[in-house]
N, CA, C and O atoms as a DFTB+ gen file, in Angstrom:
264 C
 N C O
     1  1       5.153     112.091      80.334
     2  2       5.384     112.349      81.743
     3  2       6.879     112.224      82.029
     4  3       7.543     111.314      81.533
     5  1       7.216     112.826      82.553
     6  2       8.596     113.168      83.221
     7  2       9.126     111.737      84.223
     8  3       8.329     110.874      84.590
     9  1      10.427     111.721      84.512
    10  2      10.898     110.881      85.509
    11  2      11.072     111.454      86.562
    12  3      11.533     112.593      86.491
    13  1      10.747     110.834      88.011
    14  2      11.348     111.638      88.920
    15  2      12.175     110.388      90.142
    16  3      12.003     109.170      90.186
    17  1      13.069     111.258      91.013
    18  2      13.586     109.935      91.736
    19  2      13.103     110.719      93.299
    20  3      13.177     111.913      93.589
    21  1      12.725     109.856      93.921
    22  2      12.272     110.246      95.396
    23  2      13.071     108.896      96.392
    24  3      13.039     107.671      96.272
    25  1      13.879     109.984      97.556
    26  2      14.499     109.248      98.126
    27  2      14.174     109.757      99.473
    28  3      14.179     110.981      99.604
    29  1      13.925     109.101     100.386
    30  2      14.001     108.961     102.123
    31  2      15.174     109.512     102.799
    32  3      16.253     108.962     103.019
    33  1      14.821     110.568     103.060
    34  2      16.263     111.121     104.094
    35  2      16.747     110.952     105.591
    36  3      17.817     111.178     106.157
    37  1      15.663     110.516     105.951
    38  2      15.863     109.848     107.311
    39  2      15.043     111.393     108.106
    40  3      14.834     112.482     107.570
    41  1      14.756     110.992     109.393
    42  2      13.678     112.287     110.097
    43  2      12.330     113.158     109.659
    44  3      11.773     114.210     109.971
    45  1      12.119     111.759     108.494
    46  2      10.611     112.378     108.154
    47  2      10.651     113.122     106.811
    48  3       9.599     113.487     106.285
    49  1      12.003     113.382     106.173
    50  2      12.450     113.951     105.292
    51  2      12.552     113.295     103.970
    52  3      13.029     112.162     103.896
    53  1      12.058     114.050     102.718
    54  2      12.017     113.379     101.491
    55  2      13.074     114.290     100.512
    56  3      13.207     115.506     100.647
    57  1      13.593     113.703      99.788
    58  2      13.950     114.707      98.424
    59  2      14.022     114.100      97.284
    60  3      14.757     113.151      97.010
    61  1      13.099     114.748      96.451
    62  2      12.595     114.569      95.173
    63  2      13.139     114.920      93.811
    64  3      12.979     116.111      93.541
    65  1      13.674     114.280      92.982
    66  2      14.500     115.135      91.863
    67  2      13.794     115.009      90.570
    68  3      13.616     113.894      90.080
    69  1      13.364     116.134      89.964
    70  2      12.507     116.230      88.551
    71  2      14.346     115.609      87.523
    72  3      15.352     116.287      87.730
    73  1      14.448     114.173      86.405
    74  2      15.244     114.387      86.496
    75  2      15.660     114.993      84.917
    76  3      16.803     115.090      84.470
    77  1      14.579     115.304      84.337
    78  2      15.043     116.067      83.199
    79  2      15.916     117.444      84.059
    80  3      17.133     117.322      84.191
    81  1      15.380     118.424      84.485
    82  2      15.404     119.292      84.552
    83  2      16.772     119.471      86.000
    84  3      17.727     120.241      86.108
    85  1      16.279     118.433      86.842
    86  2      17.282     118.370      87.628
    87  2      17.166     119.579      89.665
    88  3      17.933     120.117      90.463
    89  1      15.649     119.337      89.459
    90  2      14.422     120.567      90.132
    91  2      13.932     119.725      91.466
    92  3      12.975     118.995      91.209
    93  1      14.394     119.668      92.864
    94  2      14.583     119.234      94.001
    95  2      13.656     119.931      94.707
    96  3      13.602     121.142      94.918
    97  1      12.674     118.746      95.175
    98  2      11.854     119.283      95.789
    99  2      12.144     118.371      97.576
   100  3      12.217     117.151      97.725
   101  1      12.231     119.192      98.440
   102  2      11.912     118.410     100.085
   103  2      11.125     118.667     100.730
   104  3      10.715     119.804     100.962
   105  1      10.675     117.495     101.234
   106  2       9.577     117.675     102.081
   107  2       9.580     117.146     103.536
   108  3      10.122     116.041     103.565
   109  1       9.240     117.482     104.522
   110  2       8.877     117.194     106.002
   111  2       7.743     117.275     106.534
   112  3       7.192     118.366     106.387
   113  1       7.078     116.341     107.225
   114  2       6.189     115.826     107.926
   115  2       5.508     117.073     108.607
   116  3       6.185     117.849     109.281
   117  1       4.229     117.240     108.429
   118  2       3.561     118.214     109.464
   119  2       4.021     118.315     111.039
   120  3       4.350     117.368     111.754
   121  1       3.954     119.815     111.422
   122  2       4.264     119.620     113.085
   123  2       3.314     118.621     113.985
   124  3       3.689     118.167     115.066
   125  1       2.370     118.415     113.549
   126  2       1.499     117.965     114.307
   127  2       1.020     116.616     114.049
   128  3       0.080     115.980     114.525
   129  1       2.162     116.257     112.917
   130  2       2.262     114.693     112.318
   131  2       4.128     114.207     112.597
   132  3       4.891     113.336     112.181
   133  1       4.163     114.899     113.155
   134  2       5.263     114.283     114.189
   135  2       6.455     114.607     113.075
   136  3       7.379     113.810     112.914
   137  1       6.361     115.786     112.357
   138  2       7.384     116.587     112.401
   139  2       7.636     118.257     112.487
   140  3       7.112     119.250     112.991
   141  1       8.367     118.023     111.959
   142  2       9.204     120.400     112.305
   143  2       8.814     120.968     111.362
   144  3       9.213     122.123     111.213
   145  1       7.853     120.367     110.320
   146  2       7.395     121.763     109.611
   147  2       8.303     122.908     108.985
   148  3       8.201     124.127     108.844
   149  1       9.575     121.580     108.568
   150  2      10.510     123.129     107.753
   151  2       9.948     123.342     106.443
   152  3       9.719     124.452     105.964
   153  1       9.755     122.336     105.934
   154  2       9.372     122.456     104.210
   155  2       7.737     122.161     104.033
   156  3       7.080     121.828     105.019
   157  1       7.284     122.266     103.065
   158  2       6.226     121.441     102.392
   159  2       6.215     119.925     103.028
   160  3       7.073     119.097     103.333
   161  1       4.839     120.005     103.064
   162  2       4.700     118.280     103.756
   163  2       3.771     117.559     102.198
   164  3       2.833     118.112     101.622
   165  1       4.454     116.116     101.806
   166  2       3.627     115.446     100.827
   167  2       2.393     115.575     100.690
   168  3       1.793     115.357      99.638
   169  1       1.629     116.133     102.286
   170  2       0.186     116.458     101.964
   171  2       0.052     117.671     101.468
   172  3      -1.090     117.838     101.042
   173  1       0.942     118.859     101.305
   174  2       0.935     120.201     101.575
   175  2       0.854     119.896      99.346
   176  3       0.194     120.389      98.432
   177  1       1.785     118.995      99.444
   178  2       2.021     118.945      97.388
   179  2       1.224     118.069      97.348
   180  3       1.637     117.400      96.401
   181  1       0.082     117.439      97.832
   182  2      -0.791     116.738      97.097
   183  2      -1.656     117.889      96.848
   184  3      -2.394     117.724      95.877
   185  1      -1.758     118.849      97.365
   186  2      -3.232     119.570      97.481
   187  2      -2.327     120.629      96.387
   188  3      -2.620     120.795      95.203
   189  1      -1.453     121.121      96.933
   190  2      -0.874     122.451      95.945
   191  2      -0.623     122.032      94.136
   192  3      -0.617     122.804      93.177
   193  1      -0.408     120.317      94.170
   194  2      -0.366     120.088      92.640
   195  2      -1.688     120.315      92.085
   196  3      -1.993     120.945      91.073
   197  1      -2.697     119.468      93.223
   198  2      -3.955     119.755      92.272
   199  2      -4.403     121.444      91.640
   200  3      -4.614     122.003      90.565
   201  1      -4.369     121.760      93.157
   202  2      -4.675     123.491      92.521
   203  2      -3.551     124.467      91.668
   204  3      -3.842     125.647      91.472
   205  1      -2.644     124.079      91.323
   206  2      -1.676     123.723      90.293
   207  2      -1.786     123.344      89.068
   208  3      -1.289     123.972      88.133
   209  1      -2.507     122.185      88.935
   210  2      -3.137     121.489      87.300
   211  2      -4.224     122.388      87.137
   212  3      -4.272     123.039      86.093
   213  1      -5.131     122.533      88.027
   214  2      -6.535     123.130      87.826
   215  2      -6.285     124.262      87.188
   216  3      -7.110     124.301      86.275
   217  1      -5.463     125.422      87.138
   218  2      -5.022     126.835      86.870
   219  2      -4.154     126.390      85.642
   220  3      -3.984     127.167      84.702
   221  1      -3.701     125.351      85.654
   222  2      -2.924     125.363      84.416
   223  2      -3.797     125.134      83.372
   224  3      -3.863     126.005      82.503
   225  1      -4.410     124.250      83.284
   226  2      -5.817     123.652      82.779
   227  2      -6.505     125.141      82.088
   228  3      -6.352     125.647      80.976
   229  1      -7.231     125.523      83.160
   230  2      -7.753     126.922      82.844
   231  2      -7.111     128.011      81.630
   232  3      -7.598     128.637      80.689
   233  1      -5.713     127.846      82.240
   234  2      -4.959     128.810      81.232
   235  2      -4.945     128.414      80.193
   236  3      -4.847     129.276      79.319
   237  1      -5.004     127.396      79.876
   238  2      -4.407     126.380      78.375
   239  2      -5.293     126.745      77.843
   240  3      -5.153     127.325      76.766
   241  1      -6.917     126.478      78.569
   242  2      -8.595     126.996      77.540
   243  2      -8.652     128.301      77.478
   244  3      -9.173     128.766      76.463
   245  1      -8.170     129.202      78.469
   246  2      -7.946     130.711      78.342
   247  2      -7.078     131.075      76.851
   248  3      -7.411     131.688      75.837
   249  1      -5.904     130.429      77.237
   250  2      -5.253     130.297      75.406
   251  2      -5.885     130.379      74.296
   252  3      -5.876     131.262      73.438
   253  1      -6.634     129.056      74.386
   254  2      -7.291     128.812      73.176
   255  2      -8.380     129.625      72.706
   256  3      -8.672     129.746      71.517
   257  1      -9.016     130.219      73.733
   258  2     -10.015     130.952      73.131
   259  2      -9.929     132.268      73.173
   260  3     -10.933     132.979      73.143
   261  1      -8.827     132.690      73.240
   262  2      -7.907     134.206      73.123
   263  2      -8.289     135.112      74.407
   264  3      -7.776     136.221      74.554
């Protein structure tokens, strides 16, 4: 597993650094969770990683069995 550093930006704002690779991810609070909805919200990448692994997953057995 990879390292990553996640830091608090102040206004609801996160930024995330993959740090092999050096791959910045930010995120902001839903509009309707008391923020502006510029980026991805931590709930928006909890759900998009899973369906993310799931397809990757798939592909890997798609691989294997040609």
């Amino acid at each position: 597993m990879s390292l990553m550093k996640v830091e608090y930006q102040g206004e609801l704002h996160t930024e995330a650094v993959h740090l092999d690779s050096q791959t910045i991810i930010e995120t902001d609070a839903p509009k309707d969770n008391q923020g502006r909805g510029e980026k991805f919200s931590p709930t928006d990448l909890l759900a998009t990683s899973l369906a993310s692994c799931k397809l990757t997953i798939m592909a890997m057995k798609a691989r294997t069995l040609g």
